[in-house]
N, C-alpha and C positions, 0 to 999 in steps of 0.2 A: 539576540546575542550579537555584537559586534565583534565582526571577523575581521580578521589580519587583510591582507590588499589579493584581491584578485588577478595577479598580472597576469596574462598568458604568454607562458613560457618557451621558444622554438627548443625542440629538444633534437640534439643529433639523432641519425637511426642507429646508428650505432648501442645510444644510450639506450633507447627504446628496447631492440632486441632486448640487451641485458635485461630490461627492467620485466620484458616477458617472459624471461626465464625463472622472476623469480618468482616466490611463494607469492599467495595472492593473501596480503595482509586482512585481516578482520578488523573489524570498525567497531569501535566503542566511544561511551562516552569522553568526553575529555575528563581531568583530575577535576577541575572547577564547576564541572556538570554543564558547562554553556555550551559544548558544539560538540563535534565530534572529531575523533580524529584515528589514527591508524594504529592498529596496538603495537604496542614497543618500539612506540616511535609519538611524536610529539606533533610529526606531518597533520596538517590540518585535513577532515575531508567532507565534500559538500556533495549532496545529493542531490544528482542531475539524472531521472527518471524515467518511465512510461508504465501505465498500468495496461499490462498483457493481457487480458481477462476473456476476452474473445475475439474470434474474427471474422472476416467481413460478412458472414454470414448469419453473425449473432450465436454462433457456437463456442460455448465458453469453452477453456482448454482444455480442463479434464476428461471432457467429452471426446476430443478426438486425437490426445496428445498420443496414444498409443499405436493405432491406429495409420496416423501421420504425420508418425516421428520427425522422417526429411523434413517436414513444413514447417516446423517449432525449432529445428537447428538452424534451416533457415533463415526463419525472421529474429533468431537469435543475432545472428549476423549481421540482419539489418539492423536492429535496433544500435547494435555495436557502431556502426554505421552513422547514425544521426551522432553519437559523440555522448549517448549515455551509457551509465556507469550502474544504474542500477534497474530491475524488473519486477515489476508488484505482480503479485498472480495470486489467485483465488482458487481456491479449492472448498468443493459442495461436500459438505457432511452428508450429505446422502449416496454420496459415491465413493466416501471413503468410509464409513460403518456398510458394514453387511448386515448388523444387525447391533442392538444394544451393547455392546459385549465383543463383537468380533469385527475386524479393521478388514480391511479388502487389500489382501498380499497384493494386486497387480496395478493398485494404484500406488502402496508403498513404494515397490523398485521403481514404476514409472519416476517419482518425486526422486529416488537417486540419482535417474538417468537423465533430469532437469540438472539436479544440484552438478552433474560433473559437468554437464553442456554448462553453463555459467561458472565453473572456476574456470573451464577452458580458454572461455570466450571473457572473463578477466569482468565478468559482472555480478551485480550483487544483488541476492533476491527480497523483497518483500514481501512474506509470505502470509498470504492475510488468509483466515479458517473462517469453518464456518458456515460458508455458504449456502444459503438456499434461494440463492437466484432464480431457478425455476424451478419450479410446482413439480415436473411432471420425475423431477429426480430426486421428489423427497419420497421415502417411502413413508406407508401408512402405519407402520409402528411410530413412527418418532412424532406423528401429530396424537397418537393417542396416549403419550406418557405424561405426567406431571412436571409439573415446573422442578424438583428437586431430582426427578429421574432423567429430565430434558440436561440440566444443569453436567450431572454425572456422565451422562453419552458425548456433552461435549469436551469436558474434561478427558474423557477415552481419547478424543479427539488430537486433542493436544500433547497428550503424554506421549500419544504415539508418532506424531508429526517432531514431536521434540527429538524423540529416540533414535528418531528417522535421520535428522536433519545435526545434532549435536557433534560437534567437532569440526564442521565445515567453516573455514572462513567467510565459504561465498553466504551463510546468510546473514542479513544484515538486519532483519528484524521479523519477529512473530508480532503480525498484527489479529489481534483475539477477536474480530466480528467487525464488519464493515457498518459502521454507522448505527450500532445500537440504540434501541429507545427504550424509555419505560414509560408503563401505563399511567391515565391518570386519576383521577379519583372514583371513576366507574371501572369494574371490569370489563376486557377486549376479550374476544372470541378468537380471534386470531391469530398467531403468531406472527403473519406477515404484515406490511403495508408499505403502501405508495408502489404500487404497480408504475413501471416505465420502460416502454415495448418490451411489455410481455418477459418481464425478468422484475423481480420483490427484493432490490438491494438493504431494505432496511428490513430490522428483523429485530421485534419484542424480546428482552430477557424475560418478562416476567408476564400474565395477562390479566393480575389481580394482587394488588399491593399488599392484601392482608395486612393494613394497620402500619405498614412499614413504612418509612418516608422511603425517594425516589435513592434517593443516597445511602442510607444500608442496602437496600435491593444491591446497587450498581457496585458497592466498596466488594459484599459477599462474593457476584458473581468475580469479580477481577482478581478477589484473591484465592478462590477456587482455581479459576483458570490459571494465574499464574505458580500453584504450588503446582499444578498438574505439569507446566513445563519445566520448571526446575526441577523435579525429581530427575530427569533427564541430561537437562541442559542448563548449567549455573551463569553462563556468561553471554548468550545469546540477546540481542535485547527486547525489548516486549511495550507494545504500545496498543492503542482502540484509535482506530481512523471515524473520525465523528462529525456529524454535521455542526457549523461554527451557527446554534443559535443565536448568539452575540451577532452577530450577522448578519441572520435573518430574521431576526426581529427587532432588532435596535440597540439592545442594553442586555444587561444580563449579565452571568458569571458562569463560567464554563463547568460542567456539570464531571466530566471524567475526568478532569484536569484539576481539581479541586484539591486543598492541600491533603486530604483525607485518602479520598477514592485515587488521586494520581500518586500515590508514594509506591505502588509496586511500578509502575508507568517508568520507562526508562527516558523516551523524548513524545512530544505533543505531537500527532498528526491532525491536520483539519483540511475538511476537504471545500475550497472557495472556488466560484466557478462569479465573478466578478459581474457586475451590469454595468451598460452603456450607457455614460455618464456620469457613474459613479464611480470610478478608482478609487478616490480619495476616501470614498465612505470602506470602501474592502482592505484597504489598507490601515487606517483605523482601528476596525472591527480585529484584523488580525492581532493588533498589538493586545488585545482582547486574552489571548491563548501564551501571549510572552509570560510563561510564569517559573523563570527561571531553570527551564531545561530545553535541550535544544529544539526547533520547532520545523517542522515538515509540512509544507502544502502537500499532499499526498495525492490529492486530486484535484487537475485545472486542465481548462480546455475553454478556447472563443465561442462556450456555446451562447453566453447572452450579451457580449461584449467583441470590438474588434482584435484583430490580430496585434492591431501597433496598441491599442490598451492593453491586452493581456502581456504585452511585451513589458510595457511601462511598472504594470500590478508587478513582474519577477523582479525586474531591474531594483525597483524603488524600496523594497522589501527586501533587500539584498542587506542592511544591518541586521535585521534583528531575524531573519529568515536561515535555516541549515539546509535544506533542500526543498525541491519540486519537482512534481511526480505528474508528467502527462495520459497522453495516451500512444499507444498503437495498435491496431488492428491487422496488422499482416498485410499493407498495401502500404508500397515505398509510394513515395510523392509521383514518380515515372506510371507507376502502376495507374493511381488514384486518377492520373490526368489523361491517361491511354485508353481505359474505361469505354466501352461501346456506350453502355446506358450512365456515364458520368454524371452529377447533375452538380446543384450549388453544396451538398453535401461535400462530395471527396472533393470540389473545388476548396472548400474551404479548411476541411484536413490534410491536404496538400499543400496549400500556403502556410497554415501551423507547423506542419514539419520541416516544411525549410526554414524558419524561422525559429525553431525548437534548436535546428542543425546550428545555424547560425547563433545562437545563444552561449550552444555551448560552448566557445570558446571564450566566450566573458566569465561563464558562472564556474566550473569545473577549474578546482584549486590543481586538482592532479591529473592525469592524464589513464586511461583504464587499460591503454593498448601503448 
């Protein structure tokens, strides 16, 4: 989508206070469907990121969000800090069903006591479900259930995340499962795959097509899942953050984005993590997902490309691109480089955050503070 000009704007403090006092606007589509903007207002708005998901010790949040509330207001602040506007966070259906049927009261309030830390702190969450990133937090009912009884526990899921979260400006999207797949003409055993240090971020809808193409499967689950949030919440928006096979295989047509399966789909998320030497093919590939509603790298990080190309991949994508969504892990750049046992790891996520820091005041149409 071609957006209006980027300028960054010196704003008085003066102005600023004011603008802290006010209401923290909700983010919706635009009238045209191409970007997004601020509701009951016409203000343009562009999402400038980090996926929150765990920290540095590979403990995802819901694991110790309770526990170590100070350290989650904390890094709230930091993130606040680099000059983003918006927080993707993950939450394990395993920790939020206690069973079939019944939701776990103390992960609910916790998810409140996030939603009011983020209007406070004037940021926006991306709330992605779902989760079964580790094994040892699914319990053994939810592997011994059917594909239509699995379907319906995460639907529980959602209804109750909706009913949780409905009314709050600060969210700015329900993302329904991080990087779904479907099986393919053999049945799979599994529910999970592609293990990556010991966390299963992709996750089967289905483990046996029954005669069904890939595309009923996926249209059924998305519009289960999104009647289960709208009984809830009618204005909230709702997206699948998905891996850009267009991308990584060459060619192709984008499977959840399709005009069929994407109609409940509010904007595209795709998650690009770019190679060295190839911008030009990542940027390409993205224009892959332009399919007339606004589009989200949801997930990017110099894991297999440098820092001044992943700079290039946001800059140059900046037509047809509404947001980018990195990382943080609860270590400010100071942190990552003061580090007893530091190595080329937080060396190199330390250079991205300055450089994330630095970004934002090119990409960020509006200001969050």
């Amino acid at each position: 989508m071609l957006r209006a000009c980027f300028a960054f704007v010196l704003i008085p403090f003066s102005m600023l206070v004011s603008q802290a006092a006010e209401p923290l606007p909700a983010i919706r589509v635009s009238p045209d469907g191409q970007s997004f903007i601020q509701a009951g207002s016409d203000q343009p708005f562009v999402v400038w990121g980090v996926n929150y998901d765990h920290d540095q010790s590979g403990r995802l949040l819901d694991e110790y969000w309770i526990e170590e509330w100070d350290r989650v207001a904390e890094d709230f602040g930091e993130i606040q800090q680099l000059g983003a506007n918006c927080v993707r966070i993950h939450l394990q259906l395993g920790l939020w069903m206690e069973s079939p049927e019944q939701v776990s009261q103390s992960q609910v309030d916790q998810l409140k006591r996030l939603i009011e830390l983020a209007e406070s702190k004037r940021l926006y969450l991306d709330l992605t479900g779902l989760a079964c990133y580790h094994k040892a937090n699914i319990p053994g009912w939810l592997n011994e259930l059917n594909e239509a009884e699995r379907w319906k526990v995460q639907a529980r899921f959602w209804s109750s995340v909706a009913k949780t979260c409905a009314g709050s400006p600060a969210i700015f999207c329900y993302d329904l499962m991080n990087e779904p797949i479907l099986p393919g003409e053999s049945p799979e055993t599994d529910w999970l795959a592609g293990e990556l240090g010991g966390k299963f971020f992709v996750q089967r809808l289905a483990l046996d097509r029954k005669g069904r193409s890939r595309e009923e499967i996926a249209e059924a689950w998305v519009n289960q899942m999104v009647d289960a949030i709208r009984e809830h919440d009618s204005e909230t928006m709702v997206t699948v953050g998905v891996i850009p096979w267009v991308f990584v295989f060459g060619g192709g047509k984008p499977l959840f984005y399709s005009p069929v399966i994407g109609k409940r789909l509010d904007f595209t998320s795709v998650h690009f993590y770019p190679e060295k030497g190839k911008i030009d093919h990542a940027l390409k590939s993205l224009q892959a997902y332009e399919v007339g509603k606004p589009l989200v790298v949801e997930e990017m990080f110099p894991m297999k490309c440098g820092i001044d190309e992943l700079t290039t991949f946001v800059l140059q994508s900046e037509t047809h691109v509404d947001g980018w969504i990195s990382f943080y892990w609860g270590g400010t750049a100071k942190e990552l480089r003061e580090k007893e046992d530091a190595g080329i790891a937080e060396a190199i996520t330390a250079k991205w955050l300055d450089a994330f820091q630095e970004l934002s005041a090119e990409i960020r149409v509006a200001p969050n503070r």
